[in-house]
C-alpha positions in Angstrom: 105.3 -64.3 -39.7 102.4 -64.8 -41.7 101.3 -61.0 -41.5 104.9 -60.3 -42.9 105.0 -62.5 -45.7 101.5 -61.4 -46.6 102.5 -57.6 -46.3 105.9 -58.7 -48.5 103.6 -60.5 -51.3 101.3 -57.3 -51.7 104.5 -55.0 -52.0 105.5 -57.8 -54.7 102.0 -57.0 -56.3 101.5 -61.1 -55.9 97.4 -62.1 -57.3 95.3 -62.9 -54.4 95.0 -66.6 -56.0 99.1 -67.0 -55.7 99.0 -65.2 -52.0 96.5 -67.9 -50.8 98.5 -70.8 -51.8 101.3 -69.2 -50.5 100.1 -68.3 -47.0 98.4 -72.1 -47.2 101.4 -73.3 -47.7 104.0 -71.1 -45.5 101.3 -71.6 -42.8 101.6 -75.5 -42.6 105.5 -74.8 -42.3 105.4 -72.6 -40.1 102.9 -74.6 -37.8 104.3 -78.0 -38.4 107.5 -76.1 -37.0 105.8 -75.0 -33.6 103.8 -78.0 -33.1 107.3 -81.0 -33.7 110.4 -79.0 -34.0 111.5 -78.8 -30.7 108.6 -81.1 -28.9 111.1 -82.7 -26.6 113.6 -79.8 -26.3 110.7 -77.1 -25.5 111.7 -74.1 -27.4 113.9 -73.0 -30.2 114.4 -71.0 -33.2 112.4 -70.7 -36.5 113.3 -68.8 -39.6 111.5 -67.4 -42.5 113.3 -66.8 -45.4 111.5 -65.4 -48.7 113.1 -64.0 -52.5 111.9 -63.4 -55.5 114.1 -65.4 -58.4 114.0 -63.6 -61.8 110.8 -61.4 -60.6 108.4 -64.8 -61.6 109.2 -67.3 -59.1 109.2 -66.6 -55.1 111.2 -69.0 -53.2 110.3 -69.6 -49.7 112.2 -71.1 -46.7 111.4 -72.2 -43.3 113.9 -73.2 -41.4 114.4 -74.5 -37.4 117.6 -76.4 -35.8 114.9 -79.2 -34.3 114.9 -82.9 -34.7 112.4 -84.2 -37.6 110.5 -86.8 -36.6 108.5 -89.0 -38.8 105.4 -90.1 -36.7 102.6 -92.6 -37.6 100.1 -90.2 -39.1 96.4 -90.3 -37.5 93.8 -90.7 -39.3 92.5 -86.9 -39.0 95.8 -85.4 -39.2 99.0 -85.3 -40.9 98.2 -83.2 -44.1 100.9 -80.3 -43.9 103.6 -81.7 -46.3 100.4 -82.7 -48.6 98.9 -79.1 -48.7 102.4 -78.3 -49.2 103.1 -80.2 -51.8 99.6 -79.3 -53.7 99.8 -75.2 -53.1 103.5 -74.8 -54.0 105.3 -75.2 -57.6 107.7 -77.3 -56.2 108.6 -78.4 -52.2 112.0 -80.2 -50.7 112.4 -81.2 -47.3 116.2 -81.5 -45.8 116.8 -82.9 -42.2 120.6 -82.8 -41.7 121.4 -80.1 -38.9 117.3 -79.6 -38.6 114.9 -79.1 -40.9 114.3 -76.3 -43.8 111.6 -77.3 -46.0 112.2 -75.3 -49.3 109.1 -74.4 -51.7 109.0 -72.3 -55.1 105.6 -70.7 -56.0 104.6 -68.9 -59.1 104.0 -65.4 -58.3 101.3 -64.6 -61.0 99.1 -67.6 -60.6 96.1 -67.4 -62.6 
């Protein structure tokens, strides 16, 4: 999924500075996903959803049907929805019917 959105954000002629927080950002998603999604119901589904809003903004979406869970953190883990929060313009977590966390990135970062 990663190797599409990267192929989609060169087609979108995205700087590499905006493509790395991006793929940062789409990658803790995406992983956070896999890892607690469906860690008691084995596997399930995962969508990636990304469009451009008035050719500046790109507004990504990942998306699974899983049960969010909000765990103690340890100590050397836990950063995803940080890094999220840092790379993207803005990020929104919903957990009714799943989870779809929802993040807006400038596409010409400097």
């Amino acid at each position: 999924m990663r190797h599409a959105l990267s192929s989609f954000l060169r087609a979108l002629d995205v700087t590499e500075a905006a493509q790395i927080n991006i793929i940062t950002a789409v990658g803790e998603a995406l992983a956070n996903t896999v890892e607690h999604a469906y860690s008691e119901a084995g596997a399930g589904e995962l969508e990636l959803r990304a469009r451009t809003e008035g050719g500046h903004i790109l507004r990504v979406e990942v998306s699974d049907r899983g049960n969010f869970i909000d765990r103690a953190r340890p100590i050397d883990r836990g950063f995803g929805l940080k890094i999220m929060r840092a790379a993207a313009r803005s990020m929104n977590v919903k957990t009714d019917g799943g989870t779809t966390i929802s993040m807006t990135f400038a596409l010409r970062e400097a």
